[in-house]
N, C-alpha and C positions, 0 to 999 in steps of 0.2 A: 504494500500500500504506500503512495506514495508521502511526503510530509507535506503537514496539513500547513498553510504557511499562515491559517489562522491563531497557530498557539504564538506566533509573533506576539500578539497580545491577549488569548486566550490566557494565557499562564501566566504566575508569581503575577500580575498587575499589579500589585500591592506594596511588590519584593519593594527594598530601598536600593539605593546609589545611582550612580551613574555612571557610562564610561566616557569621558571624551577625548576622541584621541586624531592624532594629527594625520595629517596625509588627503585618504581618501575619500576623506568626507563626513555626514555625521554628527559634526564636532560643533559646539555651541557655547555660551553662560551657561554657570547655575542656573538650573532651576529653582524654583522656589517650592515645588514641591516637586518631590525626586521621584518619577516613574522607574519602572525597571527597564533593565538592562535592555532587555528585547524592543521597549518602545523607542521608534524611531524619531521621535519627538523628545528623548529624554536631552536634559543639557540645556534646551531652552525656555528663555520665562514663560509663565504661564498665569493663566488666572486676570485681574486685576492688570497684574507689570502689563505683561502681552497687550489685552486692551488697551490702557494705554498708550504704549507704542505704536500701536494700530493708529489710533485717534488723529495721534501728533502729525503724524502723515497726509491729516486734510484730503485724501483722495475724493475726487467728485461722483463717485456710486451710489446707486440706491443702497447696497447692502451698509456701507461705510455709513450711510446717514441713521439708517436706523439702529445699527450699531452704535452708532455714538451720538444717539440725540439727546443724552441725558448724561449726569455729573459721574455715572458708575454704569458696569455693564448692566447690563436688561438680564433681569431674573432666568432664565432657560430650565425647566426643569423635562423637558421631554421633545423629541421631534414636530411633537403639535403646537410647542410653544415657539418652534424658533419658525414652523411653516407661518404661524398667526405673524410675527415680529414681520416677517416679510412679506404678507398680504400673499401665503399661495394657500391659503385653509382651502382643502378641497371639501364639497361637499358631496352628498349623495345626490348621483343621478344617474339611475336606471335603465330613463328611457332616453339618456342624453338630448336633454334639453335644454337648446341654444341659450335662455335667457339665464340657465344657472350659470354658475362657477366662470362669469365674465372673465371674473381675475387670474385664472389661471389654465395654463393648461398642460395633459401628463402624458406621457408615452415611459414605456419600459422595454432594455433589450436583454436577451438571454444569453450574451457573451457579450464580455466587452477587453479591449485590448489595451485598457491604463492600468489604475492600482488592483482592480478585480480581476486582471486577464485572468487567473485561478480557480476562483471563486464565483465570478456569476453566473448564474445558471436558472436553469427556469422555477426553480425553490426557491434562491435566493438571489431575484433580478436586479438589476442596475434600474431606478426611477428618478423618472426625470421631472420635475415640477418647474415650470414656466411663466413669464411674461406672455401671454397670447400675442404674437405674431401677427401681421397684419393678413389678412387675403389680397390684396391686389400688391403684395410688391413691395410696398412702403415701410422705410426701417424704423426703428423704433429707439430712438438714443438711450432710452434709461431703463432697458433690460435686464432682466435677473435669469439665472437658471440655479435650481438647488436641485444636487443630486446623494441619492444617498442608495445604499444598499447592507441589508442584512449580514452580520457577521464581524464586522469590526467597530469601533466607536467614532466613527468620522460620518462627518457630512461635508461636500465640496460643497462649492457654492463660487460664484461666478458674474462680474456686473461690470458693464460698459460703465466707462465712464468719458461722460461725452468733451467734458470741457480740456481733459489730458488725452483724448481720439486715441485713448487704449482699453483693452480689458483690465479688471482687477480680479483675480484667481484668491479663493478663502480655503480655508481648512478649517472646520471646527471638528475640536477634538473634545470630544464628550466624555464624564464617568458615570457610566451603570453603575448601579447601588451594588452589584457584587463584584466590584472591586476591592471592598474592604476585607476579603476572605479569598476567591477567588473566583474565575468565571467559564462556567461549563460551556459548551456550544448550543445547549437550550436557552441560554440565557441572553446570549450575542446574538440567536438565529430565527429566534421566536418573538413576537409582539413584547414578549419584555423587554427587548433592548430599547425598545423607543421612548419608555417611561422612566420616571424613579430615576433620572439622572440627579448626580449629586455635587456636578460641577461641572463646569465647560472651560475651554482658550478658543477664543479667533486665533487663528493665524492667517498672515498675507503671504503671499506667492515669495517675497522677497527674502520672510523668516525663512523660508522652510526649505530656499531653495538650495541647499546642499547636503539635502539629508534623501532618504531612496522614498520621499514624497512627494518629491519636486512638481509642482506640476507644467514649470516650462518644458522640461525633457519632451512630452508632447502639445504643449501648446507653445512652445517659442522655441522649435527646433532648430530656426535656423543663429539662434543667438539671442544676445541681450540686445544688439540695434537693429536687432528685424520688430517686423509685426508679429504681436499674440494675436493666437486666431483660437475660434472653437472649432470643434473636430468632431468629424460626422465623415468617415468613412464612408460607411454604406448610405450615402447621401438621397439614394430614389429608387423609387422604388423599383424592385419587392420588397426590399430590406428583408432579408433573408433570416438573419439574425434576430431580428424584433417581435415585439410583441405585434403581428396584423393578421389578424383570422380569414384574411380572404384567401391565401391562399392555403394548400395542405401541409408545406413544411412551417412556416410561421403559424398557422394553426396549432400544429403540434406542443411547440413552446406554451401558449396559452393553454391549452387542453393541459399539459403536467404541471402548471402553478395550480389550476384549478384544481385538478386533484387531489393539490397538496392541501392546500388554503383552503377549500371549500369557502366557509364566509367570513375569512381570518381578512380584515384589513392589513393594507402592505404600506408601509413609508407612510402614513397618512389620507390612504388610499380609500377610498370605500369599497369594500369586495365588488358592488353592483356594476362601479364603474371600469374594470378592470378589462371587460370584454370589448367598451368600446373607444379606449386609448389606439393613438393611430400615431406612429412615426412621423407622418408629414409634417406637424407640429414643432418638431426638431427640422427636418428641414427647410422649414418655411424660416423658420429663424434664423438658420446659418444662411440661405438663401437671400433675405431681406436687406441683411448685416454685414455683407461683405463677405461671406464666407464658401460663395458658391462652388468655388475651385478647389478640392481638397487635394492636398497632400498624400499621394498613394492611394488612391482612389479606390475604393472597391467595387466592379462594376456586378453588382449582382446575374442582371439579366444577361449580359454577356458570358459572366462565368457558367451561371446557369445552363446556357445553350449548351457553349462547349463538351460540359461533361455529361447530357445527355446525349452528342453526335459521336464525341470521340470516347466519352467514359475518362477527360484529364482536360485540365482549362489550363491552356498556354498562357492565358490574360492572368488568373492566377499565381501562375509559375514567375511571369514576371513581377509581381505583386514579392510577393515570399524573397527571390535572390535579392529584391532589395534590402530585405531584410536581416537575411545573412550576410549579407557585406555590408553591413553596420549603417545602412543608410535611411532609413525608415525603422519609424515603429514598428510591431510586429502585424501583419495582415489578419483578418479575420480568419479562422477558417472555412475553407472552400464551401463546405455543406454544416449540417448539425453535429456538432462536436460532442453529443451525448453517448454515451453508454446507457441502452434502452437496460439493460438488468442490474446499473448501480441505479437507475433514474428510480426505479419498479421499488427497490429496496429501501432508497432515502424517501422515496414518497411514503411509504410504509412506515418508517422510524420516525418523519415527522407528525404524520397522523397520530400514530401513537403515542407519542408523548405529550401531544393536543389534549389527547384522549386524555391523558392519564395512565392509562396501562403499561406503558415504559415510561420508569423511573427518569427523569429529569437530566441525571448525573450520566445516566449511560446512551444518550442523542447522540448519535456520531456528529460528524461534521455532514452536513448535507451536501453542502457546494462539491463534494466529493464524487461528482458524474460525470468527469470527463473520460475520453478514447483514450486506454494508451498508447492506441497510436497513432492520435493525434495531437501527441505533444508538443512535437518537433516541429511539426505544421504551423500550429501555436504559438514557434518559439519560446514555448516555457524550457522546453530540451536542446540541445543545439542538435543542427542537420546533423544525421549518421553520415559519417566518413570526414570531419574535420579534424586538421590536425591542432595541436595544441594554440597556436596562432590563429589560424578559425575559428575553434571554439570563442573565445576573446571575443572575436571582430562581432562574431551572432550574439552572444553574451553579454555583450560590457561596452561597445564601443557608441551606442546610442545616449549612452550616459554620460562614455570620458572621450572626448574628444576633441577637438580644435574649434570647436564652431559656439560650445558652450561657453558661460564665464570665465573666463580664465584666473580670476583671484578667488574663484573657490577652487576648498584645498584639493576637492576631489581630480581637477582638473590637470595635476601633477600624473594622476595614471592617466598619461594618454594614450589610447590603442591605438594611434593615426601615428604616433611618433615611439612607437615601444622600443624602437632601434636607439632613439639617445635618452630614454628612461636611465635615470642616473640606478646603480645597483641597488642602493637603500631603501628606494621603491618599491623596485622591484620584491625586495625583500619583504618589506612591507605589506605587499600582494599576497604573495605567496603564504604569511602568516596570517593573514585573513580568510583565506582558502580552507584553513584547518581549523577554523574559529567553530564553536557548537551552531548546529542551523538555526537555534534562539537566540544567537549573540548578533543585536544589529549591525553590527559592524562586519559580520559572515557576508562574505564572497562568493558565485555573484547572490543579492538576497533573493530571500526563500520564496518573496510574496510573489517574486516575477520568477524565477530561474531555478530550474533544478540540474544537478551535474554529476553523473555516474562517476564512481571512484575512478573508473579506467579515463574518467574525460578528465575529471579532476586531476588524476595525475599529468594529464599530456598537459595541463596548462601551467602546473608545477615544474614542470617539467623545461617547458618555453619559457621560462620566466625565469628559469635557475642557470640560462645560458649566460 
């Protein structure tokens, strides 16, 4: 089985210290209060400090306003109180009806290729809560998008800000009440997580951006003086990937949340409304807003043809080697990345523990239905047959490379320049390579990348030249 890269913060939550350490990244202040080792957030202020800092920065966003429209942060005690702070409260509507929920609108996908590449699935979906978009075309300067999904304590969140003609990228980093003890996968995966929080931190794009939660790595890939853009690979439809019942593989998806869920609310979601969320939502927004031209494109319909005439989509194939050669994000996969008899089993084990009938403590991890062998597809695994310098370039070089900041620390592992990598680095690597898969400073991390001993060594191996 593979590792769950949700014990990242699954486990010890509570533990004390912290580690900061120099080189590849990570590395931060004190804290003011000391998460464990494994949270990728540990080393930086938090709480109150964080706010703060946040504030002093004046950013012209919707989210930053209501964030800081008052002397102290805004109370948060659950996902329904940070959707209300930012006007997305969905309501119930069954029969989807235009004059409700003016204010917002929601679409969810069943893979996604940022911090959930792992973990999203049609259990535990990626949701998207919106600014409504216009229908004819017209952009909309003071947009929001809040995304969240089941299993870890964050929620992204996202706001133009028109008078700096940039995005502002957030992280809010929440604590479940069983944090004080510790926190099972019922607790992270199940309607619990969204309540009974017992503290929060804003963070902006520019805290966080040297730690493995970065969120320019895909929204400002090509540096700190390009444009932030939103990303929406699978830009039109089919949308293959997502939640749209029209046709039979995105059907699919929808058919196994319901199975799960029955009339379980998701992110704030009302179960009623779940069936008629529709991706165009998302892309009418990146559409409107400048975003119509994505970066590695996923052409559903095109790939789709392909592999019904040839049984292999070459539009695909070149999707993916970009990938491998460390140029792109990682591509969706080509079709549904589920395993039909883990899917069968976690719908089972979440039922069950709904139910009552399984114990609480023993919920596996659900998000735990992917192919394995569709890993490498994925780029959770690196392509079969790279040698220790390949593995790298698929692995690690969309994070270290010449195009990001170069005054973060992480920017010293360059895989673009590993030839004048001084040896101390190097060494450096190579001792994070051996780090435990719960220590965030482990190589490459767990949440994105997994690395067979034999790969691991070829890369130890490359690095020890």
């Amino acid at each position: 089985m593979r590792t769950s890269p949700r014990l990242l913060l699954v486990l010890a939550l509570s533990a004390c210290g912290h580690d900061k350490g120099p080189g590849i990244g990570d590395d931060g202040v004190d804290a003011a209060v000391t998460p464990s080792d494994s949270d990728p957030l540990s080393g930086l202020p938090t709480g109150t400090d964080q706010w703060t800092a946040v504030c002093a920065k004046h950013y012209g966003d919707a989210i930053s306003a209501k964030f800081c429209a008052g002397s102290a942060p805004p109370t948060l005690t659950s996902l329904a109180d940070l959707e209300a702070l930012l006007g997305l409260t969905v309501q119930p509507n069954p029969n989807n009806d235009p004059t409700i929920n003016t204010n917002v609108r929601v679409t969810l996908n069943g893979e996604s290729t940022g911090l959930g590449i792992r973990t999203v699935n049609a259990i535990t979906p990626r949701a998207f809560l919106m600014t409504p978009p216009s229908t004819n075309g017209v952009a909309n300067p003071s947009y929001q998008v809040l995304s969240f999904q089941r299993g870890e304590p964050f929620v992204e969140l996202v706001a133009n800000d028109p008078a700096a003609q940039t995005l502002r990228f957030f992280l809010v980093r929440f604590h479940p009440a069983c944090e004080g003890t510790s926190c099972t996968h019922a607790d992270l995966q199940t309607p619990t997580i969204e309540s009974n929080w017992t503290g929060y931190t804003l963070y902006d794009d520019q805290t966080i951006a040297n730690t493995t939660v970065d969120c320019l790595n895909c929204h400002q890939p090509n540096g700190p003086s390009a444009k932030k853009i939103l990303r929406m690979q699978e830009l039109v439809n089919p949308w293959g990937h997502w939640f749209y019942p029209e046709r039979p593989a995105t059907l699919q998806i929808v058919q196994d949340f319901q199975a799960a869920h029955g009339q379980d609310n998701y992110a704030g979601i009302p179960y009623q409304n779940i069936i008629n969320t529709r991706p165009f939502v998302m892309m009418q927004l990146n559409q409107n807003n400048g975003f119509a031209t994505q970066p590695n494109a996923f052409d559903t319909l095109k790939i789709n043809s392909e592999l019904a005439s040839a049984g292999a989509s070459q539009t695909w194939a070149q999707l993916y080697a970009q990938s491998v050669a460390g140029l792109a994000i990682p591509v969706p996969y080509f079709t549904n990345p589920y395993d039909r008899t883990k899917v069968a089993a976690m719908t089972a084990a979440y039922q069950q523990t709904m139910a009552g009938t399984l114990p609480r403590d023993q919920m596996p991890d659900v998000s735990d239905t992917l192919l394995d062998s569709a890993l490498a597809d994925m780029s959770i695994t690196p392509k079969a047959g790279l040698d220790g310098h390949g593995i790298m370039v698929h692995m690690c070089q969309m994070c270290h490379n010449s195009r990001l900041d170069q005054s973060q620390s992480r920017a010293k592992f360059n895989i673009e320049t590993l030839a004048q990598m001084s040896r101390a680095e190097k060494d450096l690597a190579i001792a994070r390579l051996q780090l435990p898969t719960l220590d965030k400073h482990a190589m490459p991390p767990a949440r994105f990348h997994e690395l067979s001993s034999t790969e691991r060594q070829a890369v130890i191996d490359e690095l020890a030249k």
